[in-house]
DODRENSE-492287 format. One record per residue (C-alpha): residue number from 1; z, y, x; residue in three letters. Coordinates in Angstrom, 1 decimal. Each point is the difference from the previous one (the first is absolute). Layout:
residues N
<seti nr="NUM" w="Z" v="Y" u="X" rest="ALA"/>
...
This chain:
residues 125
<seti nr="1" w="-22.9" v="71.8" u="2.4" rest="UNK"/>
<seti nr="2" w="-2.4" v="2.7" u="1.6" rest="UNK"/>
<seti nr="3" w="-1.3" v="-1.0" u="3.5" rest="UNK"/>
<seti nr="4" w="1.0" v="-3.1" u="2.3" rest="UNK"/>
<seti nr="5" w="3.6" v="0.4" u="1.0" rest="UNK"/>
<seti nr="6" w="3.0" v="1.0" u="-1.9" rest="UNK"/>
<seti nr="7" w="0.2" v="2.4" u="-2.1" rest="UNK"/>
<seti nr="8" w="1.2" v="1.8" u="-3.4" rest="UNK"/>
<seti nr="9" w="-3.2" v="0.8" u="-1.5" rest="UNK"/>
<seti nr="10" w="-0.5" v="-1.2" u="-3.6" rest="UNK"/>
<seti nr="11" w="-3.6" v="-1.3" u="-1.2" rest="UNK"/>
<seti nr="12" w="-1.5" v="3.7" u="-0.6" rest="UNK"/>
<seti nr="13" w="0.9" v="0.9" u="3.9" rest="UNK"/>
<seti nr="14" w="3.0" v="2.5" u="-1.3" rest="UNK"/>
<seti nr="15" w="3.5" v="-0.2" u="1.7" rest="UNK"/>
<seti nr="16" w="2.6" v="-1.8" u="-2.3" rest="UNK"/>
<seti nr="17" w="2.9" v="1.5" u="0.8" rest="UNK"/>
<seti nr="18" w="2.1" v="-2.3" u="-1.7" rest="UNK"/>
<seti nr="19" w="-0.3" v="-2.6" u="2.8" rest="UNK"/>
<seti nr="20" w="0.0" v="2.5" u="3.1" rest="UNK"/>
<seti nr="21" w="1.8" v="-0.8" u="3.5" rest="UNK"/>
<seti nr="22" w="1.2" v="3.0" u="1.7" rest="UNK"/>
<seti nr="23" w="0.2" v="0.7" u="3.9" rest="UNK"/>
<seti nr="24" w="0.6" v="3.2" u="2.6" rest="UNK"/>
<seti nr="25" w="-2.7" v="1.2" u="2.1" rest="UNK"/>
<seti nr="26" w="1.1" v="1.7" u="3.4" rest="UNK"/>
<seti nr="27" w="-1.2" v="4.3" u="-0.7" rest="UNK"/>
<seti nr="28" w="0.5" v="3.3" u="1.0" rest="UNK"/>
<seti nr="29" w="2.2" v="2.4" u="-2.5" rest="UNK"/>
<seti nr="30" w="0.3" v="3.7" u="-0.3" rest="UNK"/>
<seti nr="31" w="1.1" v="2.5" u="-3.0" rest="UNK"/>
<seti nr="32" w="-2.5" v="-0.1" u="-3.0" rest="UNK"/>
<seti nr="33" w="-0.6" v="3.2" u="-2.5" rest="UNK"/>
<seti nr="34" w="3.2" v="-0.9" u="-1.8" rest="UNK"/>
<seti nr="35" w="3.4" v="-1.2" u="1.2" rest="UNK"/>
<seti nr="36" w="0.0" v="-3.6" u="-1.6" rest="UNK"/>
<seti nr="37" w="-4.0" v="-0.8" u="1.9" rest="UNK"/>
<seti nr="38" w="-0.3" v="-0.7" u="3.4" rest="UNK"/>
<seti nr="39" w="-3.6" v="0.0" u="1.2" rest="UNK"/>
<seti nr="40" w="-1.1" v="-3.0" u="2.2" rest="UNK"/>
<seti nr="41" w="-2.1" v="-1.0" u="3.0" rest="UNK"/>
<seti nr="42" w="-1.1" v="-3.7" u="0.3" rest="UNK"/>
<seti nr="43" w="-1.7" v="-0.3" u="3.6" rest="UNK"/>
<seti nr="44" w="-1.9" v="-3.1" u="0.8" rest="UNK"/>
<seti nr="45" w="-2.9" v="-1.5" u="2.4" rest="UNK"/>
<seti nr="46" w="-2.7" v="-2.0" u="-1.8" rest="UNK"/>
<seti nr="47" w="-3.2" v="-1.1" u="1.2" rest="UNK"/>
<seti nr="48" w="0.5" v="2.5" u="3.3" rest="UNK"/>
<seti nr="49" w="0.3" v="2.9" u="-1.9" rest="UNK"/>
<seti nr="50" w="3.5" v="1.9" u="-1.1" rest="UNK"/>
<seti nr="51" w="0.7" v="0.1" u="-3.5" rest="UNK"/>
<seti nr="52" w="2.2" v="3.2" u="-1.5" rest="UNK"/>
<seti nr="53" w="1.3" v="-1.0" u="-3.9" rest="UNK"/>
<seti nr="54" w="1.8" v="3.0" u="-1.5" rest="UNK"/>
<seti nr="55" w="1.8" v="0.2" u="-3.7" rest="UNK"/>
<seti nr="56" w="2.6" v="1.5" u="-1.3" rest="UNK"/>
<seti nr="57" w="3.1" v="-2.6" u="-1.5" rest="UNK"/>
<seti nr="58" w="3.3" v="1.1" u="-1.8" rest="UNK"/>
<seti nr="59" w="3.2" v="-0.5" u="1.6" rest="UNK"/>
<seti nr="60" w="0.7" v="-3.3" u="-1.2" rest="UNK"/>
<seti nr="61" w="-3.1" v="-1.7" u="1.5" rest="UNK"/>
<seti nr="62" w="1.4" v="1.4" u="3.8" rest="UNK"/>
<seti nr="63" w="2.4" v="-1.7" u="2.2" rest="UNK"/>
<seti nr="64" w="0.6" v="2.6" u="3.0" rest="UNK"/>
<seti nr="65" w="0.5" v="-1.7" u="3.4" rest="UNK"/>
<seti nr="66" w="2.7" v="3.5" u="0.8" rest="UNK"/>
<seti nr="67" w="2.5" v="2.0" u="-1.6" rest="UNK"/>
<seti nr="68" w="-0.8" v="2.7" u="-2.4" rest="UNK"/>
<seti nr="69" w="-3.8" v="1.2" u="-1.4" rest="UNK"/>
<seti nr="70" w="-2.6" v="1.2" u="2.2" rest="UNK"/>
<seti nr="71" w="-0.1" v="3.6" u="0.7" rest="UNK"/>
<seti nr="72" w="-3.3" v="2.1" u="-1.1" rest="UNK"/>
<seti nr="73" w="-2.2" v="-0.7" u="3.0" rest="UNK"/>
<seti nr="74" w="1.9" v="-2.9" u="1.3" rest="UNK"/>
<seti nr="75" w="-1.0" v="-3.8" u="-0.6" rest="UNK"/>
<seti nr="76" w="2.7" v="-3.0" u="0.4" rest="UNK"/>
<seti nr="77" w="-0.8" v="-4.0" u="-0.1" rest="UNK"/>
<seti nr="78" w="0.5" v="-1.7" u="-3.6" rest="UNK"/>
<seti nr="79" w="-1.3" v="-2.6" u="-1.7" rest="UNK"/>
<seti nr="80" w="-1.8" v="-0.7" u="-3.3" rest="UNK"/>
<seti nr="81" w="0.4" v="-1.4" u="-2.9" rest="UNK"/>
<seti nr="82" w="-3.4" v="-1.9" u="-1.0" rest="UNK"/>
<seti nr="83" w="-1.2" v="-2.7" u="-2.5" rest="UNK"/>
<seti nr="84" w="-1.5" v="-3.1" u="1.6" rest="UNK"/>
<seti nr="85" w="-3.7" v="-0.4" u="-1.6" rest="UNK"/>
<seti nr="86" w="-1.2" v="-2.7" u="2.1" rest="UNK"/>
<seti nr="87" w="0.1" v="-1.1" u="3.3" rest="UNK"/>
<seti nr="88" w="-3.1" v="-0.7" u="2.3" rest="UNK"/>
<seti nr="89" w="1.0" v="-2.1" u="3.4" rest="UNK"/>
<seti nr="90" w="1.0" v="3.1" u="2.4" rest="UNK"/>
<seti nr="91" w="-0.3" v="2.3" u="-3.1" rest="UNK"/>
<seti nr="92" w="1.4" v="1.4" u="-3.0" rest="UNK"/>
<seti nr="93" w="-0.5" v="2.0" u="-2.9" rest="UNK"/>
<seti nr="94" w="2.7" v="2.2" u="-1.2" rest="UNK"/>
<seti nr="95" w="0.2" v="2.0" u="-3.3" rest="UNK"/>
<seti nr="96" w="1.5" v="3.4" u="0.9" rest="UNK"/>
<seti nr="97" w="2.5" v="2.0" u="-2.3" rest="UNK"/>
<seti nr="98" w="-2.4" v="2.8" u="-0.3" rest="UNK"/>
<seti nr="99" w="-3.9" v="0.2" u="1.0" rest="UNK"/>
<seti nr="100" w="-1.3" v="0.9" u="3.5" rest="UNK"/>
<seti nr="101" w="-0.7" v="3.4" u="1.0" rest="UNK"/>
<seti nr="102" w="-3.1" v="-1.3" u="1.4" rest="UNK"/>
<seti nr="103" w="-0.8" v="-3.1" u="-2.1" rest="UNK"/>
<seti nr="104" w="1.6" v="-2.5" u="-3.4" rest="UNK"/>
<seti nr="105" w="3.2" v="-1.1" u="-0.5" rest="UNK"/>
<seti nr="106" w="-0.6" v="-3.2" u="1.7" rest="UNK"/>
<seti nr="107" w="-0.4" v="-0.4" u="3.9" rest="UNK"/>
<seti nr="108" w="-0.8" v="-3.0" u="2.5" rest="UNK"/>
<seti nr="109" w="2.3" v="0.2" u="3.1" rest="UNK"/>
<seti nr="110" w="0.8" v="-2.5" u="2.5" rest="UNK"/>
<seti nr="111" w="2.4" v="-2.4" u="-0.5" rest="UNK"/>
<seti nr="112" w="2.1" v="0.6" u="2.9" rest="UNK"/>
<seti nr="113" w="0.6" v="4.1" u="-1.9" rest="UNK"/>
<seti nr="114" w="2.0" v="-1.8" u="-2.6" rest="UNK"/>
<seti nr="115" w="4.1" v="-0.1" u="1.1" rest="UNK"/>
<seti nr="116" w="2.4" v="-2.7" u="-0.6" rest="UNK"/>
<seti nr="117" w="-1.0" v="-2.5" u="-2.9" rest="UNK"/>
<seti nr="118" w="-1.9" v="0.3" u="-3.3" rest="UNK"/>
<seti nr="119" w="2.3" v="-0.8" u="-2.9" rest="UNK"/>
<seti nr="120" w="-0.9" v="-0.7" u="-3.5" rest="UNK"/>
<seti nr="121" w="0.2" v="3.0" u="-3.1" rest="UNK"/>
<seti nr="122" w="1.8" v="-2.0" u="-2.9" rest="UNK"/>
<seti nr="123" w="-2.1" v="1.5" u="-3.5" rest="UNK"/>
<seti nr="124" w="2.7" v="2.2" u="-2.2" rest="UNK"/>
<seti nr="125" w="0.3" v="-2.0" u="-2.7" rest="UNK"/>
């Protein structure tokens, strides 16, 4: 395993994705470029200072707290589908479905972001 805690990273420090949990993280979703993307806002305080994730994730990856898509221009509450990495006392790391606008594929956020439980990914066999 990679660094004290758990986690799914194999002895080089990649992901396996074979043995993945999954969880939600509490966001901010508006229209993407194309009708099947949303493009997402994860807000967060850390260390005193606001944190502003955004990415883009396909339709599948996007529960939306109302009815119906966003409008251009208009943002809703959702929640997203993330890989567990590891897990740090009061944080997490999350693989995202697509890189950051800003940064990687992979961010830390507070534990209390993440939204109902963590459940395990069963491998495809």
């Amino acid at each position: 395993m990679g660094r004290k805690g758990k986690g799914v990273e194999g002895r080089s420090g990649r992901v396996d994705w074979r043995i993945a949990r999954v969880g939600r993280l509490e966001c901010d979703v508006s229209a993407g470029f194309w009708p099947e993307q949303y493009s997402i806002t994860i807000q967060f305080e850390a260390q005193g200072r606001k944190q502003t994730i955004r990415t883009l994730a396909h339709e599948s990856d996007v529960h939306l707290s109302s009815v119906g898509k966003p409008k251009a221009g208009e943002k809703v509450p959702g929640e997203l589908r993330v890989r567990i990495l590891s897990e740090f006392n009061d944080w997490v790391l999350v693989g995202l479905p697509q890189e950051t606008l800003n940064s990687g594929p992979k961010i830390r956020v507070p534990r209390e972001l993440l939204l109902g439980e963590i459940r395990e990914l069963m491998p495809a066999m």
